[in-house]
MITORDO-932562 format. One record per residue (C-alpha): residue number from 1; residue in one letter; x, z, y. Coordinates in steps of 0.1 Angstrom, whole numbers, plus 5000, padded with zeros to 4 digits. Layout:
{NUM; 'A'; {X; Z; Y}}
...
This chain:
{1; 'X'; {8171; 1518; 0528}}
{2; 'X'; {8178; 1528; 0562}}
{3; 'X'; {8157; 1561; 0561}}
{4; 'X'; {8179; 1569; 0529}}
{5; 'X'; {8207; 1562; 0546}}
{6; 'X'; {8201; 1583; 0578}}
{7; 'X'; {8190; 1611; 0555}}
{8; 'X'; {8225; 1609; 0539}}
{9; 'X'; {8238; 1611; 0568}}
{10; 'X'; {8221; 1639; 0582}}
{11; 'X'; {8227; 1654; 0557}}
{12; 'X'; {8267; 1652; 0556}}
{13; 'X'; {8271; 1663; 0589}}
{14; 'X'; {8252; 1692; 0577}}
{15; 'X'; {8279; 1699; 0552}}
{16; 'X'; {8307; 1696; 0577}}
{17; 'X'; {8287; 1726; 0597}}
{18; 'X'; {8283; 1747; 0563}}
{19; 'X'; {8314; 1769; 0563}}
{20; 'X'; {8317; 1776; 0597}}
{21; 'X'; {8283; 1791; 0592}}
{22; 'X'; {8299; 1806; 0567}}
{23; 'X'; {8322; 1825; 0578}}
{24; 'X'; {8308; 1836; 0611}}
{25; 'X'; {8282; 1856; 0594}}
{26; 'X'; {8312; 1870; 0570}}
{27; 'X'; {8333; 1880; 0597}}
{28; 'X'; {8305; 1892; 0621}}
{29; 'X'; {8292; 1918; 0590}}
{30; 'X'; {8330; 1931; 0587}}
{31; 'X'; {8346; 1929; 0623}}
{32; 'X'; {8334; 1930; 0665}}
{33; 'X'; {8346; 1901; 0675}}
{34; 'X'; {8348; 1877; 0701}}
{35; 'X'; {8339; 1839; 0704}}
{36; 'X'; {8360; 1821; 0731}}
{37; 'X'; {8343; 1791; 0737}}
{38; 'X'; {8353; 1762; 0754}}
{39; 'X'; {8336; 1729; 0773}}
{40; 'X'; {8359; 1695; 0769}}
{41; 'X'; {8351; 1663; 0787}}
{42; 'X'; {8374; 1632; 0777}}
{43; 'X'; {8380; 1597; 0791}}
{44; 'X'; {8391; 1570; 0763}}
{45; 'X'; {8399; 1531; 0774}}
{46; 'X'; {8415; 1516; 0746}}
{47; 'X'; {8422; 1484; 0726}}
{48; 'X'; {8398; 1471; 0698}}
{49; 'X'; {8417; 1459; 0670}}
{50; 'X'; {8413; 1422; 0657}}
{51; 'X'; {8407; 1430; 0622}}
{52; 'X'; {8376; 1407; 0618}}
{53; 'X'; {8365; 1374; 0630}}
{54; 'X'; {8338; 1387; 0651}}
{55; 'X'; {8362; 1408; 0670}}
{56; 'X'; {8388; 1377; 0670}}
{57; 'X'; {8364; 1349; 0693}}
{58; 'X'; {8336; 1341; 0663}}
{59; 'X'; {8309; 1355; 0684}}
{60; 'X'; {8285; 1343; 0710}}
{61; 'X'; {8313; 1344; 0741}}
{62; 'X'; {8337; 1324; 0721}}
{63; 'X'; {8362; 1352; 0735}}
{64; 'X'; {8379; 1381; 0717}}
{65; 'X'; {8368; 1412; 0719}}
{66; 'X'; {8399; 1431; 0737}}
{67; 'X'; {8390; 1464; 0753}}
{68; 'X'; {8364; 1496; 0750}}
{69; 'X'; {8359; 1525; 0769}}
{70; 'X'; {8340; 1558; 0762}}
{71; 'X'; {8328; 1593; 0779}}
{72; 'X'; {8320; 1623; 0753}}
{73; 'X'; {8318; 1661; 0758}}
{74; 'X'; {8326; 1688; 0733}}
{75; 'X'; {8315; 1724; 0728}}
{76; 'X'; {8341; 1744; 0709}}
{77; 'X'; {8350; 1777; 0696}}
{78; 'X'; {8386; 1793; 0687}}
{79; 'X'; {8391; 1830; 0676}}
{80; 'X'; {8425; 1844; 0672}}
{81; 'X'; {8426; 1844; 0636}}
{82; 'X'; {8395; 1868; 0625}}
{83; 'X'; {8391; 1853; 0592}}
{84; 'X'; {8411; 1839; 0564}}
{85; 'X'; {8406; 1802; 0573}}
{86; 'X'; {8416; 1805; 0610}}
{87; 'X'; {8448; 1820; 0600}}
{88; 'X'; {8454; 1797; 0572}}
{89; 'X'; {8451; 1769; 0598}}
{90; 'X'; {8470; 1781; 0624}}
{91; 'X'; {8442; 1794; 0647}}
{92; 'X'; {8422; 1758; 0649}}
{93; 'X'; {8393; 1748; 0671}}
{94; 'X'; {8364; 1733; 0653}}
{95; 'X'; {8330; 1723; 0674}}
{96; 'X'; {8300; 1694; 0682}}
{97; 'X'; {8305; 1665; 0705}}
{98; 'X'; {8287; 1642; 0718}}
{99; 'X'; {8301; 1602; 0730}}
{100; 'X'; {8290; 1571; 0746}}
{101; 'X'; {8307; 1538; 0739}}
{102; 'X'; {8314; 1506; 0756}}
{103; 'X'; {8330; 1476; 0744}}
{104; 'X'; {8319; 1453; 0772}}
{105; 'X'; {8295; 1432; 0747}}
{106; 'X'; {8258; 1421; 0746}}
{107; 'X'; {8263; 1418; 0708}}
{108; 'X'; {8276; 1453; 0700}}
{109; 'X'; {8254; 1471; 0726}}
{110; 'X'; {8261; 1506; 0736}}
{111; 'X'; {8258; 1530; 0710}}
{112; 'X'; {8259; 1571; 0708}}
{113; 'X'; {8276; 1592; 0683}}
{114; 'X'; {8274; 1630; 0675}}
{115; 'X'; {8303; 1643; 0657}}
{116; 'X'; {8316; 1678; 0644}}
{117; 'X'; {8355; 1683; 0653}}
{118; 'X'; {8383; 1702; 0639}}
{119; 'X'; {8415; 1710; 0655}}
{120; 'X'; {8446; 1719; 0637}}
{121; 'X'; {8479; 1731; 0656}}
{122; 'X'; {8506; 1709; 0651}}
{123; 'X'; {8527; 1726; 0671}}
{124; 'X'; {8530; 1751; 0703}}
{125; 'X'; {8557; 1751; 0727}}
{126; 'X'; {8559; 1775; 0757}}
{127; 'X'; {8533; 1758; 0777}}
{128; 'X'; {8524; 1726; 0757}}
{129; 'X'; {8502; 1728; 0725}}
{130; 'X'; {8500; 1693; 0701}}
{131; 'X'; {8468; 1695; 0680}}
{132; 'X'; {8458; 1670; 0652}}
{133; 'X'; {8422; 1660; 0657}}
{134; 'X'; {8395; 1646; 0629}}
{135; 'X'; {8361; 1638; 0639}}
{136; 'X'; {8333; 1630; 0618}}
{137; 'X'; {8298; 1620; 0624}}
{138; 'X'; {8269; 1594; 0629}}
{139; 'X'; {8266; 1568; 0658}}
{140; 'X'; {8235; 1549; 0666}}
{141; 'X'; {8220; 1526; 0694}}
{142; 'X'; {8240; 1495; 0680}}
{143; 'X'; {8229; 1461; 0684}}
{144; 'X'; {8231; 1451; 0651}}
{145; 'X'; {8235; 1413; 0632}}
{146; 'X'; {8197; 1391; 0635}}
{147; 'X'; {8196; 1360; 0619}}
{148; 'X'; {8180; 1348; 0647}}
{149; 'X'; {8194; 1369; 0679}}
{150; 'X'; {8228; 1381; 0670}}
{151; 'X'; {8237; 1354; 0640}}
{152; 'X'; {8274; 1359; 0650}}
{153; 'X'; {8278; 1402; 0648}}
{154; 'X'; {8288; 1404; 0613}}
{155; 'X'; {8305; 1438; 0624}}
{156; 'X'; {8280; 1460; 0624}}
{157; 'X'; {8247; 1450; 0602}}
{158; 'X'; {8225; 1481; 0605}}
{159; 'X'; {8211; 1503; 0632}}
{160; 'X'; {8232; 1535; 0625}}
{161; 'X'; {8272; 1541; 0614}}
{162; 'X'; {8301; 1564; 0601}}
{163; 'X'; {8318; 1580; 0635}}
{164; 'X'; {8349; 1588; 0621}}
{165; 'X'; {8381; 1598; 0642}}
{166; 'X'; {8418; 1609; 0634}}
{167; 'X'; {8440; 1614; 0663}}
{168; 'X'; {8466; 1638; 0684}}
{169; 'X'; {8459; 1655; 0716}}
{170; 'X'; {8481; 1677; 0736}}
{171; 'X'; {8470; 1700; 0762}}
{172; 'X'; {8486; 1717; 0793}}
{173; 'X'; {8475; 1749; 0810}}
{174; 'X'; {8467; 1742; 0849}}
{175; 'X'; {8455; 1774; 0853}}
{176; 'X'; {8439; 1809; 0836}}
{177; 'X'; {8409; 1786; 0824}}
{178; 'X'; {8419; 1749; 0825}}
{179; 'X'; {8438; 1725; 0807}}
{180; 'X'; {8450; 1692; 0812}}
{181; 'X'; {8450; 1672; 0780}}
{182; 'X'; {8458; 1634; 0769}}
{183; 'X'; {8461; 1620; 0733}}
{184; 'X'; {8455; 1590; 0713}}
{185; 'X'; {8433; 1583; 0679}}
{186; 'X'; {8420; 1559; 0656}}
{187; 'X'; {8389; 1554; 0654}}
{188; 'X'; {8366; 1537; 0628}}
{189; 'X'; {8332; 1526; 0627}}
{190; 'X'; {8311; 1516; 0600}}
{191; 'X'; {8282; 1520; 0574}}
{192; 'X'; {8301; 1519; 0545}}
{193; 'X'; {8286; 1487; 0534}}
{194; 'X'; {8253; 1506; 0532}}
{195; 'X'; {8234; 1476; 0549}}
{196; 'X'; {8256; 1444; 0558}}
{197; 'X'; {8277; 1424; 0575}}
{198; 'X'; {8299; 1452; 0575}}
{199; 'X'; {8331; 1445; 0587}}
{200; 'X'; {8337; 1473; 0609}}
{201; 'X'; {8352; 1483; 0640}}
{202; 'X'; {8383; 1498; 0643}}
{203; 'X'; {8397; 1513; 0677}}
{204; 'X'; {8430; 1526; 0689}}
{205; 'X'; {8420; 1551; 0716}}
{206; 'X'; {8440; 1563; 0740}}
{207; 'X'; {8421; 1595; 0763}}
{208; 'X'; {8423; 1620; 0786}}
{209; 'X'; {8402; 1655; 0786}}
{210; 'X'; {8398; 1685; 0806}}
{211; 'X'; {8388; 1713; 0786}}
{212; 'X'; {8372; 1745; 0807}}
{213; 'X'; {8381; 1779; 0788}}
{214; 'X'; {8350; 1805; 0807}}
{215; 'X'; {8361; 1833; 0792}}
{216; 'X'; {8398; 1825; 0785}}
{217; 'X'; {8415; 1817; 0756}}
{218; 'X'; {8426; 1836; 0725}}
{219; 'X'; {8458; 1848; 0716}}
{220; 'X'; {8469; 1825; 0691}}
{221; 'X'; {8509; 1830; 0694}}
{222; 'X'; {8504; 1864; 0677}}
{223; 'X'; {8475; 1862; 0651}}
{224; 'X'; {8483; 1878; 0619}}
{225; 'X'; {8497; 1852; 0597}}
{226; 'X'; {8477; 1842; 0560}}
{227; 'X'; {8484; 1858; 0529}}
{228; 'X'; {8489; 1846; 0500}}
{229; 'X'; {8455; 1835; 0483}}
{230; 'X'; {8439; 1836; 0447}}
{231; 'X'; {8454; 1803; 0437}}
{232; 'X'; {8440; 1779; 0413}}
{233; 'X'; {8444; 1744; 0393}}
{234; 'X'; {8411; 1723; 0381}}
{235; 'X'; {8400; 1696; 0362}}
{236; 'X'; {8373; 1679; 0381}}
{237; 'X'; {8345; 1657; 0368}}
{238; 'X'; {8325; 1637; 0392}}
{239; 'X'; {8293; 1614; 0392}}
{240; 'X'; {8291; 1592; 0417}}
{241; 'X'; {8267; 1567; 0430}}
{242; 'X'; {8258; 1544; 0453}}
{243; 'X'; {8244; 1504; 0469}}
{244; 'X'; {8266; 1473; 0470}}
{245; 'X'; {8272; 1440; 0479}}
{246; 'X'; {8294; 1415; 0480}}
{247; 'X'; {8312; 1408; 0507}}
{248; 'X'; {8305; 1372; 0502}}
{249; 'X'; {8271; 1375; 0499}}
{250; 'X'; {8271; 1395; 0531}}
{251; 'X'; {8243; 1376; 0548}}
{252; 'X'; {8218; 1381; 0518}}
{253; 'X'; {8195; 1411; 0515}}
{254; 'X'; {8202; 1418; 0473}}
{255; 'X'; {8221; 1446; 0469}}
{256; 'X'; {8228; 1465; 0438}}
{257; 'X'; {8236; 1501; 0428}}
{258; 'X'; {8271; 1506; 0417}}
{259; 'X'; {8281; 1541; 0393}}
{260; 'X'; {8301; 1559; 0376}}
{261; 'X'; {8326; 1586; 0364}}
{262; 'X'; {8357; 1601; 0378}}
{263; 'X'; {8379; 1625; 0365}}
{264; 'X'; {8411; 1642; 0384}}
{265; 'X'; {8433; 1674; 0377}}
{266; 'X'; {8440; 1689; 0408}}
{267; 'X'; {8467; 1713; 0418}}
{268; 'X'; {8470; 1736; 0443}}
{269; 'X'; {8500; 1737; 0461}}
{270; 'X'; {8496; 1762; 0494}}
{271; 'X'; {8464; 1779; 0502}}
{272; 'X'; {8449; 1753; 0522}}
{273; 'X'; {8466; 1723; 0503}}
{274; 'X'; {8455; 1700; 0464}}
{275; 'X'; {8464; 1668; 0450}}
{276; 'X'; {8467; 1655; 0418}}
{277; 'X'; {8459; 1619; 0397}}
{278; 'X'; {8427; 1608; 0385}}
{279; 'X'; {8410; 1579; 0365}}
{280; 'X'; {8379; 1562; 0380}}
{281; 'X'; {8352; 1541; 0356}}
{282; 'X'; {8327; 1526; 0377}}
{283; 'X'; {8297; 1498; 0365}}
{284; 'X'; {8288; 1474; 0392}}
{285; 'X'; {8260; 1454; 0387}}
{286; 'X'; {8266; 1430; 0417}}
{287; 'X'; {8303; 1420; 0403}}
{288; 'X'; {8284; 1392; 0381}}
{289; 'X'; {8260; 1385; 0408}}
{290; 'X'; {8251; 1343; 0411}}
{291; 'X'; {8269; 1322; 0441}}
{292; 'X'; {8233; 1326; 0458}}
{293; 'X'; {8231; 1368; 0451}}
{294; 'X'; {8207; 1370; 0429}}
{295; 'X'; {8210; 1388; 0399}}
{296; 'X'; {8235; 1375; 0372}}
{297; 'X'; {8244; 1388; 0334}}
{298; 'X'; {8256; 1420; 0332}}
{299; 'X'; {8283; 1429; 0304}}
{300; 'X'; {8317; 1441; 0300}}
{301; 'X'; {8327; 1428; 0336}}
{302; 'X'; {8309; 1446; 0352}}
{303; 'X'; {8329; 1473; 0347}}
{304; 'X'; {8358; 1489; 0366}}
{305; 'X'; {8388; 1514; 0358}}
{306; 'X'; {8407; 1524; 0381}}
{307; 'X'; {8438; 1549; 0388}}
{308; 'X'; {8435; 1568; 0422}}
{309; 'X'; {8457; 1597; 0434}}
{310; 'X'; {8438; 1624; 0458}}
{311; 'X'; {8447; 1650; 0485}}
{312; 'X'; {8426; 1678; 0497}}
{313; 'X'; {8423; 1706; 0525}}
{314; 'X'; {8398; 1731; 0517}}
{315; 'X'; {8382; 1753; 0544}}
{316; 'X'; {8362; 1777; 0524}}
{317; 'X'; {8335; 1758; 0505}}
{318; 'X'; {8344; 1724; 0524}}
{319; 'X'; {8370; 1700; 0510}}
{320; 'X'; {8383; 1672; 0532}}
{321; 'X'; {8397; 1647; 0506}}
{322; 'X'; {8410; 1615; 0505}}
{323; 'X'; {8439; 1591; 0484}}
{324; 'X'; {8448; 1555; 0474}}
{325; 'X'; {8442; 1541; 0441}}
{326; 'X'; {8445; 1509; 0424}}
{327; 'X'; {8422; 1487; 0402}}
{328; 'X'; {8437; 1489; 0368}}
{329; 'X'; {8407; 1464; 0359}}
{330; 'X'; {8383; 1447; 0378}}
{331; 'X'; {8371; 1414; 0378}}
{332; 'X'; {8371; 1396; 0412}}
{333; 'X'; {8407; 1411; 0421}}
{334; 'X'; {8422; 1409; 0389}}
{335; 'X'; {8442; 1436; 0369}}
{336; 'X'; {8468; 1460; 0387}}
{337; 'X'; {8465; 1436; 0420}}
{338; 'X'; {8444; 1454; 0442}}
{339; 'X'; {8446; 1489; 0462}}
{340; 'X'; {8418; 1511; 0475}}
{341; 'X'; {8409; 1538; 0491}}
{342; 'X'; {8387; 1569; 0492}}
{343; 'X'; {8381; 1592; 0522}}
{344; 'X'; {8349; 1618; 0524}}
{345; 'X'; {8335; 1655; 0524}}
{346; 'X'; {8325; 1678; 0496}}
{347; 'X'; {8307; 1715; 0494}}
{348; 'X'; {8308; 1739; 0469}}
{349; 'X'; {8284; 1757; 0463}}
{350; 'X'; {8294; 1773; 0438}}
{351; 'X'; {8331; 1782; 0422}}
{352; 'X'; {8319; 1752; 0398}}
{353; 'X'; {8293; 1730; 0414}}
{354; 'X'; {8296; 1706; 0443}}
{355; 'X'; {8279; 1676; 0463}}
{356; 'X'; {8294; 1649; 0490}}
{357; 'X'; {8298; 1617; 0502}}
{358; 'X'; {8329; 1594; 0502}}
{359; 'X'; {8336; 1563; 0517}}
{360; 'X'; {8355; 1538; 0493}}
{361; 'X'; {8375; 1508; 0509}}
{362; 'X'; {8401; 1486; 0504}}
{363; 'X'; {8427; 1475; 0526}}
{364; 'X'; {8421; 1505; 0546}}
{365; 'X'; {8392; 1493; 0566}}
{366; 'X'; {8369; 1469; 0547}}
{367; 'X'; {8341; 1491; 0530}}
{368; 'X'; {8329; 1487; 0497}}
{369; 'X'; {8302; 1513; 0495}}
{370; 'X'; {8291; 1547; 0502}}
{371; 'X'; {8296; 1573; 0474}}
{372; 'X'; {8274; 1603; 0468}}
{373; 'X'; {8286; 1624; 0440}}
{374; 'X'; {8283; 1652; 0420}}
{375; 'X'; {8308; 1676; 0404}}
{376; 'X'; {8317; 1699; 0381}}
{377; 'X'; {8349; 1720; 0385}}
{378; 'X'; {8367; 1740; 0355}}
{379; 'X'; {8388; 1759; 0370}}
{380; 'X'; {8424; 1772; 0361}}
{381; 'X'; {8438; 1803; 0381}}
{382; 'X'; {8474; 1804; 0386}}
{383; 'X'; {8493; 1839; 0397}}
């Protein structure tokens, strides 16, 4: 199970590098251009949020878990609007980086991550420029929960995680070819409920960077601004799958597959911008599972409907996607009583195929389980 997993993995970080491929070989057979790199180094010491009990004083210190710190470098590109997508975004910068964690604890260890990074300009004053952030990636090197020598980590129960990251940063020009930047994120780590415990980690991270332009940087005040695309509403079917457990069975080693249909009509409403409502039917065959975890009857509860509402940004083939829905039925939170959440990455590869992974959640941080899914678009242009 954790070879799949790091295969999956692998493999989605793969799909967030896809379309910048993409369209550096587009523009490269059209137009000279130039790639203005760039080399960031950031500083984060921030709080850890008390959102389990591990984190709280259940663990092997008796004490909370209070503070983290980390050190990452990222390589990075911006071009002053060459193709379609930069100019849609605002002239962006997308990248790798690379991180090193500490959270001052035995039990957690100090783990890695690798992570690809988008930019997006929020907005540019004179001097000072405000960029969102979003990184997404793997992290590894965790000590993760033993039954026998770490019995109280039931954050993190499997060797490798989700690195995900959604945060502000503003930078400062010190001179032709540094800036001076600082910014805070959330940050989230977890496996999706791939292999538990599970309960995550979630960070508020506060940082400081210096990013070192070699060759300068582009001339994003006066890129050409984005025309209007080929515009175009879908209905969108999508199976998904993926492994579960119960929460309260999180020390047990059953887990079960969970699957099922989802259906959303999606409409576009700028170039870069979807949302629209959808219906999710899922069967989970650990919803009947016995008080031990083992296997129980399977029937009519095990299934779920649900009503979910999604947003997307679509950079070429890649969507970035996300939403809130709620549990029309279900039978361990009731009817209409519980919210969740989906957040993951999808490529097209073609107008009407495409693959991905999403994380579903509820209350915004607990994981249920790691979706995989396949789709089929039918497309609608608009003028």
């Amino acid at each position: 199970m954790t070879h799949f997993l790091i295969r999956m993995l692998k493999l989605t970080v793969l799909i967030l590098y896809l379309p910048f491929i993409s369209y550096s070989q587009n523009a490269s057979a059209k137009v000279k251009t130039k790639d203005y790199l760039s080399l960031a180094l950031a500083y984060t010491n921030g709080n850890i949020l008390p959102t389990n009990p591990f984190v709280q004083g259940e663990n092997l210190s008796g004490k909370p878990l209070l503070y983290h710190q980390s050190v990452s470098a990222k390589l990075l590109w911006q071009n002053p609007g060459y193709t379609e997508w930069q100019r849609i975004y605002h002239i962006p910068y997308y990248g790798i980086g690379y991180s090193k964690a500490d959270f001052n604890s035995r039990e957690l260890g100090n783990p890695n991550s690798v992570f690809g990074v988008l930019g997006i300009p929020v907005v540019r004053l004179k001097k000072l420029e405000l960029y969102s952030e979003f990184q997404f990636g793997v992290a590894w090197n965790w000590n993760k929960y033993d039954s026998i020598n770490n019995p109280k980590n039931i954050a993190i129960g499997g060797g490798m995680t989700v690195h995900l990251n959604i945060g502000f940063n503003a930078f400062y020009p010190l001179s032709k070819h540094l800036d001076l930047g600082a910014g805070v994120g959330f940050t989230h780590f977890s496996n999706g409920g791939f292999e538990r415990p599970n309960r995550g980690l979630n960070l508020l991270s506060p940082s400081i960077e210096l990013k070192y332009h070699p060759a300068g940087r582009p001339d994003s005040r006066h890129a050409p601004r984005a025309g209007k695309l080929p515009r175009h509403n879908e209905f969108y079917l999508m199976l998904g799958y993926g492994d579960h457990q119960m929460v309260e069975h999180e020390l047990d080693t059953n887990y079960y597959a969970v699957g099922g249909l989802s259906a959303f009509y999606l409409m576009q409403h700028t170039n870069a911008f979807k949302s629209g409502p959808g219906l999710d039917f899922n069967y989970w065959w650990s919803l009947t599972a016995r008080e031990n975890g083992s296997p129980g009857p399977v029937g009519w509860d095990n299934l779920t409907v649900g009503a979910f509402y999604q947003i997307e940004f679509a950079l070429n083939r890649l969507s970035l996607h996300g939403g809130v829905g709620n549990y029309l039925r279900h039978r361990n939170y009731g009817n209409f009583e519980q919210f969740y959440q989906r957040v993951g990455v999808r490529y097209h590869f073609t107008d009407h195929i495409s693959m991905g992974v999403n994380v579903r959640s509820i209350n915004f941080m607990l994981a249920e389980f790691l979706e995989f899914h396949l789709g089929y678009h039918f497309i609608n242009y608009t003028k």
